[in-house]
C-alpha positions in Angstrom: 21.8 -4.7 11.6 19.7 -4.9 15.0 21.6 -4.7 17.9 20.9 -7.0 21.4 20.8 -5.5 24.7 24.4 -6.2 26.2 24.9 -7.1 30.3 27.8 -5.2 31.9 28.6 -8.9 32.7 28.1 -10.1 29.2 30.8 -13.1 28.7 31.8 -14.4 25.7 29.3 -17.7 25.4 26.2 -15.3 25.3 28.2 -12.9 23.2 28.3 -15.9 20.6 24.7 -16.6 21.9 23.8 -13.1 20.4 25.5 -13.3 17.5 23.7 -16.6 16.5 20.0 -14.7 17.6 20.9 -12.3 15.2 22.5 -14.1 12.4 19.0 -16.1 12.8 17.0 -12.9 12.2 18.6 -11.5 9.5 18.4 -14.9 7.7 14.8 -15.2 8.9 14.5 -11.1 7.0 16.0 -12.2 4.0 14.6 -15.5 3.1 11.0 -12.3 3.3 12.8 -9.8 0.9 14.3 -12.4 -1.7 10.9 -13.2 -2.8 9.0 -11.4 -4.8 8.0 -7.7 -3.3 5.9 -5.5 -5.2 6.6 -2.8 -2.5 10.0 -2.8 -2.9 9.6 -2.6 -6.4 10.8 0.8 -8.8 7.5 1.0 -10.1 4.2 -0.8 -9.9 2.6 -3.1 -12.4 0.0 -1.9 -14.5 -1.7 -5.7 -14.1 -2.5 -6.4 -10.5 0.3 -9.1 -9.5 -1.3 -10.9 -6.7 -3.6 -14.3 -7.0 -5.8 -15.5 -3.8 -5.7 -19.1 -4.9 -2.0 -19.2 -4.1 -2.5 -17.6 -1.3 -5.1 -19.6 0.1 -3.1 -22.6 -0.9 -0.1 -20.9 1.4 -2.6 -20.6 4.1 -4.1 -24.3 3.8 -0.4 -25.7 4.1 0.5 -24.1 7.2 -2.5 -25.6 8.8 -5.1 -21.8 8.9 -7.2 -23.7 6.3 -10.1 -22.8 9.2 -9.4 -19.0 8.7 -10.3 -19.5 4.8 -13.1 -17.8 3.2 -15.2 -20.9 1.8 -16.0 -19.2 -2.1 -18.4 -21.8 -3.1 -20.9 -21.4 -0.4 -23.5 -19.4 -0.6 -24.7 -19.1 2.9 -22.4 -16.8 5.3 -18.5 -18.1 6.0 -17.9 -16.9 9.9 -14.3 -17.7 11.0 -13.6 -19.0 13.8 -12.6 -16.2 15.9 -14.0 -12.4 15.6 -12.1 -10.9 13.0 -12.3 -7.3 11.3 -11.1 -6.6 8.0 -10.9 -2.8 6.9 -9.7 -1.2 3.6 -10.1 2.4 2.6 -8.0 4.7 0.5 -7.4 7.1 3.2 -7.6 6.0 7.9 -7.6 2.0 7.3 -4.1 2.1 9.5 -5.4 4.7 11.6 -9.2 2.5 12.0 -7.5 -1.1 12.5 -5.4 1.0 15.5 -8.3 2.3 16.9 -10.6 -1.3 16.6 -7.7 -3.0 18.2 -6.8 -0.5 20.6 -10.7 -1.0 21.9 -11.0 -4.7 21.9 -7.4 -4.5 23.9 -9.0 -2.5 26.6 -12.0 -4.4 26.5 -9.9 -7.7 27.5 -9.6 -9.1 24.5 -5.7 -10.5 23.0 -5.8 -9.0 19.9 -4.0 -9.3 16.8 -3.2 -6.4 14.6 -2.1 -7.0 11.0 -1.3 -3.5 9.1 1.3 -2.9 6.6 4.4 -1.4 5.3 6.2 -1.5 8.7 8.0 1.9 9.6 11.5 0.5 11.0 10.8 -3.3 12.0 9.6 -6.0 9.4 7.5 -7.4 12.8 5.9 -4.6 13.5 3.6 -5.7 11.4 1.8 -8.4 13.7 1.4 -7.3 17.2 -0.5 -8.5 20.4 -2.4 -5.7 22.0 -0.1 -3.0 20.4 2.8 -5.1 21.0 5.1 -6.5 18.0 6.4 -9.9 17.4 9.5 -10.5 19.2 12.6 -11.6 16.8 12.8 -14.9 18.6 9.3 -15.6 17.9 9.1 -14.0 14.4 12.3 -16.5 13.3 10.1 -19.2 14.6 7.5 -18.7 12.4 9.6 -18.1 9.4 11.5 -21.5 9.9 8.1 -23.2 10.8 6.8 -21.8 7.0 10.5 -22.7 5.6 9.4 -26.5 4.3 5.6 -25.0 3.1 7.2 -22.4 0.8 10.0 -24.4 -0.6 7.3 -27.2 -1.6 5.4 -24.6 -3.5 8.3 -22.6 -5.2 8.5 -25.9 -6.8 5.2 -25.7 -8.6 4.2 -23.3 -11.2 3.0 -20.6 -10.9 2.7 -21.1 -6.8 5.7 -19.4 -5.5 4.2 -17.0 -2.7 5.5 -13.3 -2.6 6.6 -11.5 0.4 3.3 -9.7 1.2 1.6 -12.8 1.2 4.1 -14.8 3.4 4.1 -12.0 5.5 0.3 -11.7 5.9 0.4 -15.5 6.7 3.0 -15.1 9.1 0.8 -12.7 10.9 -2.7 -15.0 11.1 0.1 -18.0 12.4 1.7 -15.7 15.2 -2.4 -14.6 16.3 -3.4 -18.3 16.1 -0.4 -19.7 17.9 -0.9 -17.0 20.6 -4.7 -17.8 21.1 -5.7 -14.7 20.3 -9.2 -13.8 20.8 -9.8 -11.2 18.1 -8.1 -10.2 15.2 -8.1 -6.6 12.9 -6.7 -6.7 9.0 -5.9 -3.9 7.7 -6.0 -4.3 3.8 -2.4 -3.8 1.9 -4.0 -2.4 -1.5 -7.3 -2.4 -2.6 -9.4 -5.2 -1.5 -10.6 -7.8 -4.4 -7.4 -9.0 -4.9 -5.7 -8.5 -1.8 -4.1 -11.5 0.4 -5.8 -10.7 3.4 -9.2 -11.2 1.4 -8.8 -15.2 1.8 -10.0 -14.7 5.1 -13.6 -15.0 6.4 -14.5 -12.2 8.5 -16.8 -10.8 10.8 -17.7 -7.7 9.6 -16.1 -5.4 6.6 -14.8 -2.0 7.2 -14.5 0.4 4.4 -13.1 4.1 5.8 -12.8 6.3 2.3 -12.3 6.4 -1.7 -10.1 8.6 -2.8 -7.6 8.8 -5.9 -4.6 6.3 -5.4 -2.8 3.6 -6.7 -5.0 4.4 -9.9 -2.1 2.5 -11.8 -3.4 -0.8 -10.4 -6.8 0.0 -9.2 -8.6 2.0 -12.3 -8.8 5.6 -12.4 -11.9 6.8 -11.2 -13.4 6.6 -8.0 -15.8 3.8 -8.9 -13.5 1.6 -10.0 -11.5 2.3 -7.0 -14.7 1.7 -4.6 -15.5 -1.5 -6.8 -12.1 -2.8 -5.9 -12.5 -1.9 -2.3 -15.7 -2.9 -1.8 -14.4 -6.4 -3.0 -13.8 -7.5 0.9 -17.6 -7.2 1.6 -18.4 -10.9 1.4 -21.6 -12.6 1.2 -24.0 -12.2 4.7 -21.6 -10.6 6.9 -22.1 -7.1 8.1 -20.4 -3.8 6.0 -19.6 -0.8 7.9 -19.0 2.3 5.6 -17.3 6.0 6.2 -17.1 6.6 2.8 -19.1 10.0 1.9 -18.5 10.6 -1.6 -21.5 9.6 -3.2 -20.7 7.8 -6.5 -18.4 5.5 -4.5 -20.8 5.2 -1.6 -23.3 4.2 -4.4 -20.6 1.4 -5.6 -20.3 -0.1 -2.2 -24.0 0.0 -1.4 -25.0 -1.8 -4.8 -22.1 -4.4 -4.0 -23.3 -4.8 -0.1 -26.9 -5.3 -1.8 -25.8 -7.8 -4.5 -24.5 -9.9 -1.4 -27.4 -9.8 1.0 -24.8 -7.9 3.0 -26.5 -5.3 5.7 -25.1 -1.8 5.3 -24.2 1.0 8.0 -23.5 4.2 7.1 -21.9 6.9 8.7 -24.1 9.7 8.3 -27.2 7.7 8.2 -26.8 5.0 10.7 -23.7 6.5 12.8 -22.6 9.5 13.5 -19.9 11.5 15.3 -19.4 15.3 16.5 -15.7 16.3 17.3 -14.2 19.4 19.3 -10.7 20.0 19.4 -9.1 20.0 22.0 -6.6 22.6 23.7 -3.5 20.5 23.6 -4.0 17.4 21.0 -7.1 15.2 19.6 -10.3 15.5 20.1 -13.6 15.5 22.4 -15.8 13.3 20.3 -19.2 11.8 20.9 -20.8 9.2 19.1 -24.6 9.5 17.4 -26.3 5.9 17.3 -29.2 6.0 15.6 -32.6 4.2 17.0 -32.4 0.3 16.1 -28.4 0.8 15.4 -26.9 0.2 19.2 -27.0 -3.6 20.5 -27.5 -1.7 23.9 -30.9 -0.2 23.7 -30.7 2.4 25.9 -26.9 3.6 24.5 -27.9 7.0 22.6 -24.8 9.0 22.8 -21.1 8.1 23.8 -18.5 11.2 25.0 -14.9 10.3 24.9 -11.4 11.8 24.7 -10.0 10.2 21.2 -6.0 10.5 21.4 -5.6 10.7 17.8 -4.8 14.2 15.9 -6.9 15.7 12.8 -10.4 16.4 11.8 -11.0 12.8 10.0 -9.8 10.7 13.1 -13.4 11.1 14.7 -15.2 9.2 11.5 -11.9 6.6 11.7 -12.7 6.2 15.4 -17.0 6.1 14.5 -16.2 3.1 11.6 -14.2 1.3 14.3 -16.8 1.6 17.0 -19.5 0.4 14.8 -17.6 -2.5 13.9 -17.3 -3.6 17.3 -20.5 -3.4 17.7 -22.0 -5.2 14.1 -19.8 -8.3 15.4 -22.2 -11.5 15.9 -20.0 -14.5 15.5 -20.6 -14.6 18.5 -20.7 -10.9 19.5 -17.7 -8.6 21.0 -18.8 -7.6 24.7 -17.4 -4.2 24.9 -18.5 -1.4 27.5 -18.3 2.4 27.1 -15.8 2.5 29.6 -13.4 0.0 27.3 -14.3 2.2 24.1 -13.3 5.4 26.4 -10.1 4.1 27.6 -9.0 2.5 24.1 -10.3 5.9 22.1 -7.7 7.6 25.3 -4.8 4.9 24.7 -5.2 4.6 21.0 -1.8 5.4 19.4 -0.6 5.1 15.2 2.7 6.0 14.3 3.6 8.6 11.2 -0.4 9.3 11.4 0.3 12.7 12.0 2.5 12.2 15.2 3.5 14.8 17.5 7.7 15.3 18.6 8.7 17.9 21.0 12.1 19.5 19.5 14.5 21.6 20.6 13.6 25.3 20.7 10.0 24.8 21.8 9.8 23.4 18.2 7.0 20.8 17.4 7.7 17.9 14.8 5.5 15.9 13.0 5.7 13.0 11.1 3.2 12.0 8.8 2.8 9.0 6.3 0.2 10.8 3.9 0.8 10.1 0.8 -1.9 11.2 -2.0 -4.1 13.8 -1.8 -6.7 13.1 0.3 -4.3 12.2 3.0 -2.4 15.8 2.3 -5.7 17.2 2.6 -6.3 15.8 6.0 -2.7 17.5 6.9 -3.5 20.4 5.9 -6.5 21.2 7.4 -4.8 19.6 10.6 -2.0 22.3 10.2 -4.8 25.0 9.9 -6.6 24.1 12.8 -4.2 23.3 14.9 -0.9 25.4 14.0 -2.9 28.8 12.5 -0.7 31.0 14.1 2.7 29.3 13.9 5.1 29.1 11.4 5.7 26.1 9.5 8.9 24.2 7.5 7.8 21.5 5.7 10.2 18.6 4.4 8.5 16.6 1.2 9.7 13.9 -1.0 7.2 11.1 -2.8 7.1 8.0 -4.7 7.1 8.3 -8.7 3.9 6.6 -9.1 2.0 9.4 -6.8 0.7 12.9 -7.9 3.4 15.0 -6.4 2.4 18.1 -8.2 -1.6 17.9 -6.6 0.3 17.7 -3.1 2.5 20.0 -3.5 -0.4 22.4 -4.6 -2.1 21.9 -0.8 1.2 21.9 1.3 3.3 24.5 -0.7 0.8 27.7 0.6 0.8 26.7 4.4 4.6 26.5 4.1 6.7 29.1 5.4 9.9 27.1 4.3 9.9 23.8 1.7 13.0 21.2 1.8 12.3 18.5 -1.1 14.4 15.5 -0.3 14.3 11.5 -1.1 13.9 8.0 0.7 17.0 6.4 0.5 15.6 2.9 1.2 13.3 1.9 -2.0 13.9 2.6 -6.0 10.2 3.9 -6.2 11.1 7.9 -5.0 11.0 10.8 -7.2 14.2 12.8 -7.9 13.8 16.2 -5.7 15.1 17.9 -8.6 12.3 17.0 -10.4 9.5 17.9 -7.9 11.5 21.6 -7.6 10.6 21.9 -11.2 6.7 21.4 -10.2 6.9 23.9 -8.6 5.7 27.9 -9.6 8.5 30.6 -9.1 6.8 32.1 -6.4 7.2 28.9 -4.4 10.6 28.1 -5.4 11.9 31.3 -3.8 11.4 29.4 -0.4 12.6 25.7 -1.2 15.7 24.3 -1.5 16.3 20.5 -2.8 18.2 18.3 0.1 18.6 14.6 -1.4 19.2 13.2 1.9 17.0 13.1 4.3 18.1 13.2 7.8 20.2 16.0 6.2 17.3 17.6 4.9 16.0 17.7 8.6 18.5 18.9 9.5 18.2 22.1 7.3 14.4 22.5 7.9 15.5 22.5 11.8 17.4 25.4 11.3 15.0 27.0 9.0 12.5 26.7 11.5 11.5 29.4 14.3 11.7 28.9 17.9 8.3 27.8 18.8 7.5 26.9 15.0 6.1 23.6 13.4 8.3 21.1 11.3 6.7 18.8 9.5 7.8 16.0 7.5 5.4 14.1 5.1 4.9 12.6 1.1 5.5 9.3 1.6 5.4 6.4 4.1 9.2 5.3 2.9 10.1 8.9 3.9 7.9 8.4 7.2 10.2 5.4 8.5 13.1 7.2 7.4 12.8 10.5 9.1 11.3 9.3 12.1 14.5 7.9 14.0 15.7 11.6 13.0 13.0 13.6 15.4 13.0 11.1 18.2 16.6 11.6 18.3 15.7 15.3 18.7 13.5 14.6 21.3 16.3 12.9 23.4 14.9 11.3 26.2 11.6 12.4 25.9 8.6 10.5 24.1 6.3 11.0 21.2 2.6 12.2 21.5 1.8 9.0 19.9 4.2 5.9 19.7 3.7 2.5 18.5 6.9 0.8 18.1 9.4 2.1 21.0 10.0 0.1 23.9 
């Protein structure tokens, strides 16, 4: 249950004046999780659940019919404010950070919509890296209240949690004048609730093997579902380098008049590590590319850790910049300083722990994502040694992560999330594993406990890491900033 902020002098009226805010809140959170939530459920459907008619209808009804995508026109929708919308299998969270992190600087109010939340339901929709307050987020609930109750009457209309909370977002942004506004998809892209929305310019970051259960099994149905946010005129900005899913979301950019940039072809980016964490980057704009003609090359300092953050932080910067509705008027020195400021949590975050120890936290999930840590570990850690704590949802290839993580790992805890039916039994992710590996693991089902363990498995001056899953992410992450005490993270989104 949250807890309020007490005053030494706290009397009894505002104690029952807290107790009412909070009884509010948690009415305001369940009214969310009793509808229907696909990503609280055990397992995933095979048949993608979700329908954009009712969730256009949801979004007519509370009065954002002006944000709506108009599908039966065939000249260019523009909304009414500069919006980006990015999907991607692998760096959509880490890009919509990064986009909104720049337009913040640049003196913009932004709105950033991302999902699942780590701790906090309203972490979902901030204001310039800032999350909804509760007193403002059980508004918005009781304002939707009448709206949903009117359509769980009629079949077939009864909106699902992702959706209400994907609305909830646009009203907070539109109620707070914002003057931008990043989406990051949930899943996929077709078919995802954010997709209603007209939008500036489309983002795609990468193609990779997920959620195969719901979006096909091989990279070009994957890309074809992803690629279903580029909309008819408005600008697509691609990092995807595979080249049968590239092809997929060139054909679909051509098929609607839709002008692709590629990174690679049309943007580019060179990266340096630096000494203690993220990167020297500069940014390659290609002659007719730039809206500033004489802007060649771009040197910054990105905050952000790994080797695939420069070509998140390239996709986001292009963006910007393919904006004309009307356009985004953002200087180097804004891009500098957001690139500097930029932070996402569980994207491979950094914890200073006891015993000179470093902790991170990391949300990846598949393998691509694993393959990102990985090579981050490399890089970065070579000559340190590292525990690793795993666990991972049923529906994911546990055995194919495993395989990357289990050689870098000095020490392996397997645990569970406790929070969601959808984990894997550790048990049965011990018996992925080759004998040669097992002789270094032990199975923890809790996970704070399993922390624990790794802690004292791990080295002074050694690297713990903790990844699999994003439920696992939230889970564990109170866990090391405990650890920490009264220090603070590398990189921090949600801590006041």
């Amino acid at each position: 249950m949250t807890q309020f902020k007490r005053d030494p002098l706290h009397n009894d009226a505002n104690a029952s004046a807290d107790a009412g805010r909070d009884a509010a809140y948690q009415q305001s959170i369940s009214f969310l999780y009793d509808r229907i939530n696909y990503e609280g459920a055990a397992a995933t459907s095979s048949k993608y659940p979700f329908r954009l008619g009712r969730m256009a209808e949801l979004v007519e009804r509370i009065g954002l019919g002006h944000y709506l995508f108009d599908r039966t026109q065939s000249i260019r929708s523009c909304p009414p404010k500069p919006l980006i919308h990015i999907a991607g299998t692998k760096g959509k969270g880490s890009t919509a950070a990064i986009a909104a992190s720049i337009l913040t600087a640049a003196g913009y109010r932004t709105g950033l919509y991302t999902s699942p939340h780590l701790n906090e339901l309203e972490e979902r929709f901030r204001i310039d890296s800032v999350p909804c307050p509760k007193s403002t987020f059980v508004e918005l609930v009781d304002e939707i209240r009448p709206v949903v109750a009117s359509m769980d009457k009629q079949e077939g209309l009864q909106p699902t949690f992702f959706e209400l909370t994907t609305a909830l977002g646009m009203l907070y942004f539109d109620k707070r004048a914002c003057q931008a506004i990043v989406l990051e998809v949930g899943l996929g892209g077709r078919l995802d609730s954010t997709n209603v929305f007209a939008s500036s310019v489309a983002v795609i970051t990468s193609i990779g093997l997920d959620h195969q259960n719901v979006l096909g099994d091989t990279l070009e149905e994957i890309a074809a579902e992803k690629a279903g946010i580029i909309k008819g005129g408005i600008p697509v900005v691609s990092a995807v380098l595979r080249p049968a899913a590239a092809e997929v979301i060139a054909q679909k950019a051509a098929v609607d008049r839709s002008t692709l940039y590629q990174l690679g072809r049309d943007f580019d980016v060179e990266a340096t590590m630096e000494n203690d964490w993220g990167s020297e980057v500069v940014f390659k704009f290609k002659a007719g590319f730039q809206r500033q003609p004489n802007r060649i090359d771009l040197r910054a300092r990105l905050a952000l850790e790994g080797a695939h953050q420069p070509g998140n932080a390239a996709a986001a910067i292009a963006a910007i910049d393919r904006v004309d509705s009307p356009p985004l008027m953002v200087s180097e020195e804004a891009i500098r300083r957001g690139l500097a400021d930029v932070t996402s949590a569980a994207r491979i975050e950094r914890f200073d722990l006891p015993r000179s120890i470093t902790g991170i936290v990391d949300a990846a999930h598949n393998e691509d994502s694993i393959a990102a840590l990985v090579a981050a570990s490399k890089s970065r850690f070579a000559s340190q040694p590292l525990t690793i704590v795993f666990g991972a949802s049923r529906d994911k290839k546990a055995e194919v992560m495993l395989g990357l993580l289990s050689p870098i790992a000095d020490a392996l805890v397997l645990t569970r999330y406790q929070g969601n039916p959808r984990y894997r039994d550790p048990h049965e992710l011990f018996a992925l594993l080759p004998q040669t590996i097992r002789i270094k693991t032990i199975v923890i089902d809790e996970p704070t406990a399993a922390c624990d363990k790794a802690l004292s498995l791990t080295v002074d001056g050694g690297v713990l890491v903790v990844c699999g899953s994003f439920f696992l992410a939230a889970e564990t992450r109170p866990w090391m900033l405990a650890k920490m005490g009264a220090g603070t993270p590398k990189q921090s989104v949600f801590d006041d």
